[in-house]
C-alpha positions as CSV (number, residue, x, y, z in Angstrom):
1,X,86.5,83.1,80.9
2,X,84.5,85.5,82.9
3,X,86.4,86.6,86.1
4,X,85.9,89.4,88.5
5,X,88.5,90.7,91.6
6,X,86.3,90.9,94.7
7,X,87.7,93.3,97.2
8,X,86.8,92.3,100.7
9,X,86.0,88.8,102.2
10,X,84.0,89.6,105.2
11,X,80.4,89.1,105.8
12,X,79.1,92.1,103.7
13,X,80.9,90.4,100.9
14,X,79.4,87.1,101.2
15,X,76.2,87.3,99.0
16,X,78.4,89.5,96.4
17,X,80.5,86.9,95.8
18,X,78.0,83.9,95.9
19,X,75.6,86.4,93.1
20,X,78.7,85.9,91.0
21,X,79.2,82.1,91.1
22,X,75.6,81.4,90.4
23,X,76.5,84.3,87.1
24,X,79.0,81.7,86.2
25,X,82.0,84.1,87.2
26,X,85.4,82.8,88.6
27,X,85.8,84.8,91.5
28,X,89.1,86.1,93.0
29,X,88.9,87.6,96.5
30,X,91.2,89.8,97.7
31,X,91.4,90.4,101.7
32,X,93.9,90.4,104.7
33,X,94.4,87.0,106.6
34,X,92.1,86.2,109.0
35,X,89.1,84.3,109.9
36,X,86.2,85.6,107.0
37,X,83.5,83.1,105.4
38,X,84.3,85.0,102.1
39,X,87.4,83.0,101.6
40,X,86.0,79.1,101.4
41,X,83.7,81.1,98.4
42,X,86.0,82.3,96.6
43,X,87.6,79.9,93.7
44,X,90.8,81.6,94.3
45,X,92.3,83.6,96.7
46,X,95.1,86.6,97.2
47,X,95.8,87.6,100.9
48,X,96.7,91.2,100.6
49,X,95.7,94.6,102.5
50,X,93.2,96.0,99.5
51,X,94.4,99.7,100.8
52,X,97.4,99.0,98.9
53,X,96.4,100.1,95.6
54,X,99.9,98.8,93.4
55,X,100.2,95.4,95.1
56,X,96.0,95.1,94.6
57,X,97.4,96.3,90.7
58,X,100.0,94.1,90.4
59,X,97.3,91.0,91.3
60,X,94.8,92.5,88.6
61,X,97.5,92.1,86.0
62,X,98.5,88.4,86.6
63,X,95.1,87.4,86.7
64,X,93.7,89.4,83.9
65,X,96.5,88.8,81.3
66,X,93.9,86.8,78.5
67,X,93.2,89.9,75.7
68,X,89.6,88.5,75.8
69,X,88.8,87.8,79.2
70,X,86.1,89.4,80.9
71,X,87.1,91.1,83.3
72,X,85.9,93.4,86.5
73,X,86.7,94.4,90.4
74,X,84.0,95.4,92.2
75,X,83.3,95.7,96.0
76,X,80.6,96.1,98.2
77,X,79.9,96.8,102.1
78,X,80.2,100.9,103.7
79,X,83.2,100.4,105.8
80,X,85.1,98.8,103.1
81,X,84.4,101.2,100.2
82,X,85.6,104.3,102.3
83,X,88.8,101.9,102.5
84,X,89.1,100.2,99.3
85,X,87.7,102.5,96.7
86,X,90.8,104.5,95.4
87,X,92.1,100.5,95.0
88,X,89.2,99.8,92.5
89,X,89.8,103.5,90.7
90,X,93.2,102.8,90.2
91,X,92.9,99.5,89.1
92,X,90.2,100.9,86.6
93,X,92.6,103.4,84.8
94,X,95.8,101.1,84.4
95,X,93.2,98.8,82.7
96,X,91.1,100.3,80.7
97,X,88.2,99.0,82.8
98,X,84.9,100.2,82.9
99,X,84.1,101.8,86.1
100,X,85.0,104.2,88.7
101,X,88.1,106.6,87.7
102,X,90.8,107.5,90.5
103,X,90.2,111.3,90.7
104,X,85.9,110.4,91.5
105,X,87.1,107.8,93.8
106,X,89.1,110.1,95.4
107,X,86.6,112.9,96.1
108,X,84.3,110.1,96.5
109,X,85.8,109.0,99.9
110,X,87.2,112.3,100.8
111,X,84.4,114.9,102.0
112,X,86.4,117.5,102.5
113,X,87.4,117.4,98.2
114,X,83.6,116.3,97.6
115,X,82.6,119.7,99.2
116,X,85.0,121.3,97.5
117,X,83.6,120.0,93.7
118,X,80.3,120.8,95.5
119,X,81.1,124.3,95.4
120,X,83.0,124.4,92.1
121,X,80.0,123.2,90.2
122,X,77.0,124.7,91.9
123,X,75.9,121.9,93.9
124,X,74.0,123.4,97.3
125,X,75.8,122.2,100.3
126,X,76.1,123.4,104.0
127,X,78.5,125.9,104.3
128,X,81.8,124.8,105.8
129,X,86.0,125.0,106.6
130,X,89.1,122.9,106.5
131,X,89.9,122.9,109.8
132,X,93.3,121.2,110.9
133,X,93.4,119.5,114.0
134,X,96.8,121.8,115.0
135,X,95.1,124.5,114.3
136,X,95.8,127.5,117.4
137,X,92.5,129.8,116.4
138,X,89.9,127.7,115.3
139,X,87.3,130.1,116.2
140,X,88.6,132.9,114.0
141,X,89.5,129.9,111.1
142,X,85.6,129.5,110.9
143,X,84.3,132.7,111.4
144,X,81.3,133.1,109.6
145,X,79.7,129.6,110.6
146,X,76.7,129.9,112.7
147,X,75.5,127.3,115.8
148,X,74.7,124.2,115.3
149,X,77.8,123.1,113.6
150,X,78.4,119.6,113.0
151,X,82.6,118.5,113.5
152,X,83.5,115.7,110.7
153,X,85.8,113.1,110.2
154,X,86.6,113.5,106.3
155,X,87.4,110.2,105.2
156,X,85.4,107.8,108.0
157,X,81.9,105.9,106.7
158,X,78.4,105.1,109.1
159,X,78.6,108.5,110.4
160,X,81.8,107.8,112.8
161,X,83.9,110.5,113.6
162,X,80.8,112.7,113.1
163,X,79.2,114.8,116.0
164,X,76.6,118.0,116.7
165,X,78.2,120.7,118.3
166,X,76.3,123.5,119.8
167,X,78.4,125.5,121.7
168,X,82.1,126.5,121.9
169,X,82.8,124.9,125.1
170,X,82.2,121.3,123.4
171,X,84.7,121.6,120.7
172,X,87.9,120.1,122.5
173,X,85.6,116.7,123.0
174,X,84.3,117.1,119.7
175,X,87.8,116.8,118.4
176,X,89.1,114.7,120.3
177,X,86.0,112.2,118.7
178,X,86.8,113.1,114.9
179,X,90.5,112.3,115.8
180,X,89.5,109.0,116.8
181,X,88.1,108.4,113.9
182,X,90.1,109.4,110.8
183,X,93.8,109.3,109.8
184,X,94.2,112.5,108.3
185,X,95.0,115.9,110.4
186,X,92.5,117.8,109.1
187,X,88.6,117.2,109.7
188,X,85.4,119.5,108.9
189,X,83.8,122.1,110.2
190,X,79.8,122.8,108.3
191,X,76.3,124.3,109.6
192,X,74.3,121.7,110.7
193,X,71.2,121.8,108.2
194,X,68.1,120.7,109.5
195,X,65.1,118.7,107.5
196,X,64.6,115.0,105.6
197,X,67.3,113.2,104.3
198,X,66.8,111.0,101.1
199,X,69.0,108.4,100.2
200,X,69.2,106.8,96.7
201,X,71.0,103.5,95.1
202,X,71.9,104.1,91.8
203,X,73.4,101.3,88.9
204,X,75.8,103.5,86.4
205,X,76.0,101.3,82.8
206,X,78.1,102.6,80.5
């Protein structure tokens, strides 16, 4: 039997899990209570909080236990992948699936360590600090940085918790707004660059 975890019940994850019925996959959604279409899809359902990555583990496990079953978790939809993507890495390593590790989905949702491996392997990228929110000289912690800077929430998604700052006087509101936005006590401080911005979509096989 071909089954595959889906992450997420809510409206983003509605034509992901009807694309895998009509492959002829049994689909397992995974999602908190409440009132998403995703669930009356779904041919079986777990109702757990897919940020926690053991008990999302722990599922994978009882329902993969056939040596050869096909088997994948996937997940789809921008909020929920800066949420949820450490869940699928983790799930990945303990078994041996093919797919994201838990160190990329790590730095994959965390900008501050995707900067970081940025910098370690030559990748060009605004220059920027790790600036803690408790911080008592911000000023002198990013010395260096020239106006306009733009203040970052490190691990939010559809550019919330980001914001232009041009002047000094505006960083107390700019803070305030990435602190709104992000449950870590850190955010980011980079030089805004200017120019076009290119997106891709990319399909990783093997």
């Amino acid at each position: 039997m071909k089954k595959i975890m889906i992450l997420g019940a809510g409206i983003y994850q509605v034509p992901l899990i009807k694309t895998a019925k009509k492959l002829g996959l049994y689909t397992i959604v995974v999602s908190i209570p409440g009132n998403y279409p995703g669930f009356e899809l779904a041919d079986k359902v777990y109702y757990e909080n897919t940020v926690d990555d053991e008990k999302i583990l722990e599922i994978a496990k009882s329902i993969y236990p056939e040596k050869n079953c096909k088997k994948g978790v996937i997940a789809t939809g921008d909020k929920f992948l800066a949420d949820g993507e450490t869940t699928i890495g983790k799930v990945c390593d303990a078994m041996g699936l093919a797919g994201l590790s838990y160190e990329a989905a790590q730095i994959a949702v965390d900008k501050m360590l995707m900067k970081t491996k940025y910098e370690e392997y030559g990748v060009r990228t605004a220059r920027f600090r790790k600036v803690l929110f408790s911080d008592p000289d911000i000023k002198k912690t990013i010395e260096g940085l020239e106006f306009p800077l733009i203040f970052k929430s490190v691990d939010s998604s559809g550019s919330r918790g980001i914001t232009r700052v041009d002047s000094y006087d505006k960083f107390d509101s700019a803070m305030n707004y990435v602190k709104e936005n992000t449950r870590k006590d850190y955010f980011l401080i980079e030089e805004f660059v200017e120019g076009e911005e290119f997106g891709a979509q990319a399909f990783v096989y093997n």
